[in-house]
PAZAPA-4460 file (N, C-alpha, C; in steps of 0.05 Angstrom, whole numbers, plus 32768, in hexadecimal, padded with zeros to 4 digits):
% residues 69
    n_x    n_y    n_z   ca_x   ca_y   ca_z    c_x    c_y    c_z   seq   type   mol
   8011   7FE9   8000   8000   8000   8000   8012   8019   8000     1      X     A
   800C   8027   7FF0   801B   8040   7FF2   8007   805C   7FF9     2      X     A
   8011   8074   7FFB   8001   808A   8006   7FED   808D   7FF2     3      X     A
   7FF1   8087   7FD7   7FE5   8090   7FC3   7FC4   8082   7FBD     4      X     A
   7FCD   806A   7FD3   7FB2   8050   7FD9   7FA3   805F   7FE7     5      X     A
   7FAA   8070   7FF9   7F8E   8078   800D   7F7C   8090   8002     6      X     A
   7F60   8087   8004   7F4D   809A   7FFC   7F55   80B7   800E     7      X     A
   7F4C   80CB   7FFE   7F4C   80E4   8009   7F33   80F3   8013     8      X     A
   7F19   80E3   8020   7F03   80F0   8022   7F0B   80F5   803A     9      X     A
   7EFC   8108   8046   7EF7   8118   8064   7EF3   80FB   8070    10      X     A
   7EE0   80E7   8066   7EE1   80D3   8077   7EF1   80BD   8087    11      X     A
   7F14   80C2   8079   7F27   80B5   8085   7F3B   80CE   8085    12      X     A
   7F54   80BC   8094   7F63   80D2   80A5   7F70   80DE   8088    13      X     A
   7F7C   80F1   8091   7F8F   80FC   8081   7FAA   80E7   807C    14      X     A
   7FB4   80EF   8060   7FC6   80DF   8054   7FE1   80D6   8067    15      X     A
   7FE7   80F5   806E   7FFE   80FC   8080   8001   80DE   809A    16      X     A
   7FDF   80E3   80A6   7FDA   80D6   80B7   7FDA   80BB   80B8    17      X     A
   7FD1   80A6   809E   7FCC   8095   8099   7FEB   808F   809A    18      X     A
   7FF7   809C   8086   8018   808F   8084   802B   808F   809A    19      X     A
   8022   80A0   80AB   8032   809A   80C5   802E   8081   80CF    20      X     A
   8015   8087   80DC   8008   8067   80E7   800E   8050   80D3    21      X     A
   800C   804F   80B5   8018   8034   80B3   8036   8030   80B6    22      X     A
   803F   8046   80B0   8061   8048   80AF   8060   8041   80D2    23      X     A
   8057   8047   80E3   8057   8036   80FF   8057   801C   8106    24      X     A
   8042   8018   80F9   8033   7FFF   80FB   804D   7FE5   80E8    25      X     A
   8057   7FFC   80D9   806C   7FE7   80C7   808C   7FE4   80D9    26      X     A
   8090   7FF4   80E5   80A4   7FF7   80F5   80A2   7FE3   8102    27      X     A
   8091   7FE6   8115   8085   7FD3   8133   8085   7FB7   8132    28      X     A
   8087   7FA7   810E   8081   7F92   810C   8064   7F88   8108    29      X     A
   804B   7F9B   810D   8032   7F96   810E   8025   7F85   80FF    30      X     A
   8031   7F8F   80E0   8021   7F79   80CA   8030   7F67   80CC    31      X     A
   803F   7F66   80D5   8055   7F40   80D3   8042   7F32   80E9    32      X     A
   803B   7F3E   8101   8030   7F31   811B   8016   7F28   8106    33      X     A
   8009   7F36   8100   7FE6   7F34   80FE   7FF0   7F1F   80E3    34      X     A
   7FFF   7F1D   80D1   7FFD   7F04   80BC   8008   7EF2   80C2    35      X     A
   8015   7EF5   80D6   8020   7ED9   80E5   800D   7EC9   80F9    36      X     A
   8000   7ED9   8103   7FEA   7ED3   8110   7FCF   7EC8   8105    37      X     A
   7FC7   7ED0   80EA   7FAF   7ED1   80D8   7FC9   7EAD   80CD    38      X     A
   7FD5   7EB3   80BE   7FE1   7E96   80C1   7FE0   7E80   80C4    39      X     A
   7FED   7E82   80E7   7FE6   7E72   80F6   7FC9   7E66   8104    40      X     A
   7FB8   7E77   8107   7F9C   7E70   8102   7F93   7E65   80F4    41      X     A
   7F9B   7E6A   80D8   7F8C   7E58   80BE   7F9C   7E39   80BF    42      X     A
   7FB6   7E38   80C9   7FC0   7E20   80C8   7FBC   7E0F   80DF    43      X     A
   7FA9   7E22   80F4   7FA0   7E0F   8108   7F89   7E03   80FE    44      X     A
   7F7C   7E14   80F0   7F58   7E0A   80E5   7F5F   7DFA   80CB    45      X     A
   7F71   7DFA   80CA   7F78   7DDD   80B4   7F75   7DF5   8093    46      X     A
   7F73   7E06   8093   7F6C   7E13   807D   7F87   7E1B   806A    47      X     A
   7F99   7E15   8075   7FB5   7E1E   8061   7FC3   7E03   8069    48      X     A
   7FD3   7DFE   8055   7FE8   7DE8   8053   8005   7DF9   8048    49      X     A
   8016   7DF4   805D   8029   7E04   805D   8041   7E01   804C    50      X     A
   803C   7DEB   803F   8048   7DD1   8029   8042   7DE2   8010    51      X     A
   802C   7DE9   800D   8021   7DF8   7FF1   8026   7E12   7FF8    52      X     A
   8025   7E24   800B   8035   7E44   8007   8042   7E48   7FEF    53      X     A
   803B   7E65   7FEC   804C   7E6D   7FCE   804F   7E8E   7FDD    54      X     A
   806A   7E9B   7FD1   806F   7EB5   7FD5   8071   7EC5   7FBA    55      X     A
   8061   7ED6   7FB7   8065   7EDE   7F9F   8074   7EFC   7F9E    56      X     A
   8088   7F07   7F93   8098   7F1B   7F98   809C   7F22   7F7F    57      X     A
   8089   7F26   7F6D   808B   7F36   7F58   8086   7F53   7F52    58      X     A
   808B   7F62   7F47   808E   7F87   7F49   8082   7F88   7F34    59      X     A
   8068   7F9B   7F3A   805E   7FAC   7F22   8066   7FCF   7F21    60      X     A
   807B   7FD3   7F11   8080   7FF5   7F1D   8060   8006   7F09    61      X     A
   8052   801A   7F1D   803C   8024   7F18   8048   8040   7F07    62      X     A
   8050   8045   7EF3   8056   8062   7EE8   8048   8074   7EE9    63      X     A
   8028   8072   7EE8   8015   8082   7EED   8015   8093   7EF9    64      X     A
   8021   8082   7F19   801F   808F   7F2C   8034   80A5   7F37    65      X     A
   804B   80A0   7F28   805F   80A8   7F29   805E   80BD   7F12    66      X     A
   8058   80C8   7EFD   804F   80DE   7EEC   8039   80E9   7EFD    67      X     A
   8028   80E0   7F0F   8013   80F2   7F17   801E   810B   7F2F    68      X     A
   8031   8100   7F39   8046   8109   7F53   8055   812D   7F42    69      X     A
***
């Protein structure tokens, strides 16, 4: 997710704001806890087989977004 993902209505925070808090939340380890956790839950309910995992680390560079800047 980048800044350019978050909507800009009055109804969510300001951009500034959002990017701190995730830039926090990324520091802290937070999303590693919560998908390690979501995870491990599914591989307790039998729902993932950890044999079949796949990581996919492919890059799409967005130019769009980068001419819109």
């Amino acid at each position: 997710m980048s800044v350019s993902d978050i909507p800009t209505s009055t109804q969510y925070a300001h951009r500034a704001t959002a990017h701190r808090w995730l830039a926090r939340w990324y520091k802290e380890g937070v999303f590693d806890r919560v998908l390690s956790l979501l995870l491990q839950r599914a591989m307790n309910a039998k729902k993932v087989d950890p044999s079949t995992l796949l990581v996919e680390g492919s890059f799409f560079p967005c130019a769009w977004r980068r001419r819109k800047s």
